[in-house]
C-alpha positions in Angstrom: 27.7 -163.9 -103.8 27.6 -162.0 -100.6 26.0 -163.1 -96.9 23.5 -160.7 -95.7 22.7 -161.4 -91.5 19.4 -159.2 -90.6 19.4 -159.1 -87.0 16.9 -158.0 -84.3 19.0 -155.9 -82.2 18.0 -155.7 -78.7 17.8 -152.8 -76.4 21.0 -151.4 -75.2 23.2 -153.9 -77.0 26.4 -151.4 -79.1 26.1 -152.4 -82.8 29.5 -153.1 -83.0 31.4 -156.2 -81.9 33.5 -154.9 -79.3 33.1 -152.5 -76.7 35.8 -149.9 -76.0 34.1 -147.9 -73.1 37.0 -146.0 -70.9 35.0 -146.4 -68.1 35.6 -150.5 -68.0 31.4 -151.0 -67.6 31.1 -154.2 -69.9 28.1 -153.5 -72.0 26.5 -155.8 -74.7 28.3 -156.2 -78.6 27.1 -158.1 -81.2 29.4 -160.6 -80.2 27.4 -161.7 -77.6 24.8 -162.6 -80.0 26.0 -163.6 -83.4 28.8 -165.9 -84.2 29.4 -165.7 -87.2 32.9 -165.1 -88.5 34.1 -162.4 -91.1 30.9 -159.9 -91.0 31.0 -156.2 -90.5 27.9 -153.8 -89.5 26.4 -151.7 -92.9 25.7 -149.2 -90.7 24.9 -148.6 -87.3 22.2 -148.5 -84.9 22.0 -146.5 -81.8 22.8 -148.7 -78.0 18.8 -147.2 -77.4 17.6 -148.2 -80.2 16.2 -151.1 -81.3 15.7 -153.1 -84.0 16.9 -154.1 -87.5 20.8 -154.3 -87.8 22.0 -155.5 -91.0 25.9 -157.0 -91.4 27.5 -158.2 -94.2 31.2 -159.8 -95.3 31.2 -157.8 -98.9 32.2 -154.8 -99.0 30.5 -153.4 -102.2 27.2 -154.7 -100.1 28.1 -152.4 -96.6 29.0 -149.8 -99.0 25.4 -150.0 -100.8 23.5 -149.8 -97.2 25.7 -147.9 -95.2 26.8 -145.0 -97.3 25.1 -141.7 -97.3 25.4 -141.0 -100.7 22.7 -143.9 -101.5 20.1 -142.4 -99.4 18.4 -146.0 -98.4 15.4 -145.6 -96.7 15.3 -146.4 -93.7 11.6 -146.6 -91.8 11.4 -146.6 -87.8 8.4 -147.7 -85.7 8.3 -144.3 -83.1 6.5 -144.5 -79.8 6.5 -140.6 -78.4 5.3 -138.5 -75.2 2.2 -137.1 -75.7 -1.0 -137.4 -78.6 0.7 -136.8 -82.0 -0.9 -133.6 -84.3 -1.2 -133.3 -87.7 1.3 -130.3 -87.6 3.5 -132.3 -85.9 3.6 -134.9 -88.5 3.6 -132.1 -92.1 6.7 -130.4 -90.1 8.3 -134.1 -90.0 7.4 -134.3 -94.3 8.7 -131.0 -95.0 11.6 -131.1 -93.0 12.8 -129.9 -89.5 15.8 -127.8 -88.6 18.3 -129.1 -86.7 21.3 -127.7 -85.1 23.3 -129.1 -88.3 21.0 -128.0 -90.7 17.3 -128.8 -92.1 16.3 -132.9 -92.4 15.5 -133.9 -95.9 11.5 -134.4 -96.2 10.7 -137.2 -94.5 7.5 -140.0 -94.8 5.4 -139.6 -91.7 2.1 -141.5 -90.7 0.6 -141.7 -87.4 0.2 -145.6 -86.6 -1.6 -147.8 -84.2 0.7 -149.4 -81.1 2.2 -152.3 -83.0 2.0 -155.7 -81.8 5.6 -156.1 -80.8 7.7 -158.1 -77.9 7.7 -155.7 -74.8 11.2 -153.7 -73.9 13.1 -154.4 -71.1 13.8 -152.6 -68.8 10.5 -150.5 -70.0 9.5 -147.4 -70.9 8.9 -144.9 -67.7 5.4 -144.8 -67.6 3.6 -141.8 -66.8 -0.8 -142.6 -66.1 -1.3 -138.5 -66.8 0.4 -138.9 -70.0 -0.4 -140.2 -73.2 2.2 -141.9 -75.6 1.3 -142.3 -79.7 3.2 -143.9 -82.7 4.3 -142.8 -85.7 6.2 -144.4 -88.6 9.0 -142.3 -90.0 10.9 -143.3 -93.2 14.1 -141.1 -94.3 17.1 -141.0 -96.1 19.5 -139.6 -94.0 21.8 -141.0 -91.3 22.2 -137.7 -89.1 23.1 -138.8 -85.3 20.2 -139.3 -83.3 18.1 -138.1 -86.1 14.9 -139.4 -85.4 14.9 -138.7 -81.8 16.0 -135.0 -82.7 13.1 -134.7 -85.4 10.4 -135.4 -83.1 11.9 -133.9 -80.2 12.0 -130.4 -82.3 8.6 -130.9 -83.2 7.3 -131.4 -79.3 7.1 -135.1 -79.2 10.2 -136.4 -77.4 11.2 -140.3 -78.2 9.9 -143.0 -75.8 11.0 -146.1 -78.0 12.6 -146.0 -81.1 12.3 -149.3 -83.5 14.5 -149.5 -86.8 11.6 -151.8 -88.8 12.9 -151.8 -92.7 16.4 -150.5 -94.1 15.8 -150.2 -98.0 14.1 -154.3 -99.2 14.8 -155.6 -96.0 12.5 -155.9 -93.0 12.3 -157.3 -89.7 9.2 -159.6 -90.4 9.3 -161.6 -87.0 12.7 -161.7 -85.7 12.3 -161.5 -82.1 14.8 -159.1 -80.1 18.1 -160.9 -80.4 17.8 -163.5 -83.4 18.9 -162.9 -86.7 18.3 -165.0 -90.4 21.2 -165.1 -92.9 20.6 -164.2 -96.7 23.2 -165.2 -99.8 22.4 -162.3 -101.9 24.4 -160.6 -105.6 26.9 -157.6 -104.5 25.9 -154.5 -106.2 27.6 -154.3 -110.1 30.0 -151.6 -110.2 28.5 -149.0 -112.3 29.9 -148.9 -115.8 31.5 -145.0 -114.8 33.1 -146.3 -112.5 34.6 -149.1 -114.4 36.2 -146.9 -116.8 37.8 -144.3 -114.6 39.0 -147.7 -112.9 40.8 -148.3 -116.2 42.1 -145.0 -117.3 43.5 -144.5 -113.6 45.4 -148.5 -114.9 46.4 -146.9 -118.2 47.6 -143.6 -116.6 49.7 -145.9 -114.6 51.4 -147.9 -117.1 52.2 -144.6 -119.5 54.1 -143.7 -116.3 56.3 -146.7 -115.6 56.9 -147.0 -119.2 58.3 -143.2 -119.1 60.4 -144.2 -116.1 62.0 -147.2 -117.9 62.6 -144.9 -120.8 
């Protein structure tokens, strides 16, 4: 069995439990919030950004979430500058080129301002300027991707909420609390199991040459 913590991560906390700035300005880690001993980050989430945070103490399990090759999807809660268009949002499906290369299609839906705790310090607020939101689901962990996606498409990132990552969701984890699952580590995949063994018999052939 593995422990699974899902944690609300606040705004401009580093999802990481120490920080190692050079320039000695102390910001918020993890370990100012959760104290529990023997859990890693599956994944990361950006010091901006807010929202879901997963951790874990099994391996297999950060391996399963954090890991490109798995392509979890991961669905953020977007608040952006100006009133989103429907190009906007089929440029965001069908993929948007980046300076490393073209997103993977992406799930894109305008939505309704959610009913969520308000950031602090806010958003800069602008009267002659309208904001929308948008919920964007990929499989991809490019830096900054989401930001980049919508910037490229003319609607820079205001707020940027990390609500579900694969099964898991934030349900109503307020910024900074966190509930602990005991959940099964991923089986390892019957392939893998037997080029586990052959690389064990390859082994033994070789130190019985050696003693020969």
């Amino acid at each position: 069995m593995a422990s699974l913590i899902l944690f609300n991560k606040p705004f401009q906390v580093m999802s990481q439990f120490t920080d190692s700035a050079p320039d000695g300005q102390a910001r918020a880690t993890l370990a100012d919030w959760i104290k529990v001993p023997d859990v890693y980050p599956a994944g990361r989430l950006d010091y901006d950004s807010e929202g879901l945070l997963l951790l874990t103490d099994n391996g297999q399990v950060q391996n399963r979430i954090a890991s490109p090759r798995q392509k979890m999807p991961k669905t953020y809660w977007v608040q952006v500058e100006g009133q989103l268009t429907d190009e906007a949002l089929a440029r965001l499906r069908t993929g948007v080129v980046l300076k490393d290369g073209k997103t993977k299609p992406a799930r894109a839906e305008a939505m309704p301002e959610p009913d969520i705790w308000p950031r602090q310090p806010p958003i800069r607020h602008r009267p002659s300027v309208p904001t929308s939101w948008l919920e964007l689901t990929i499989t991809e962990g490019k830096n900054r991707q989401v930001r980049r996606m919508t910037a490229a498409v003319g609607f820079p990132t205001l707020r940027l909420i990390r609500y579900r990552i694969g099964d898991w969701s934030l349900d109503n984890l307020a910024p900074g609390e966190f509930r602990t699952l005991t959940i099964h580590p991923p089986a390892t995949p019957a392939g893998a199991r037997r080029h586990v063994k052959a690389r064990k018999h390859s082994s033994d052939n070789r130190r019985r040459h050696t003693k020969s």
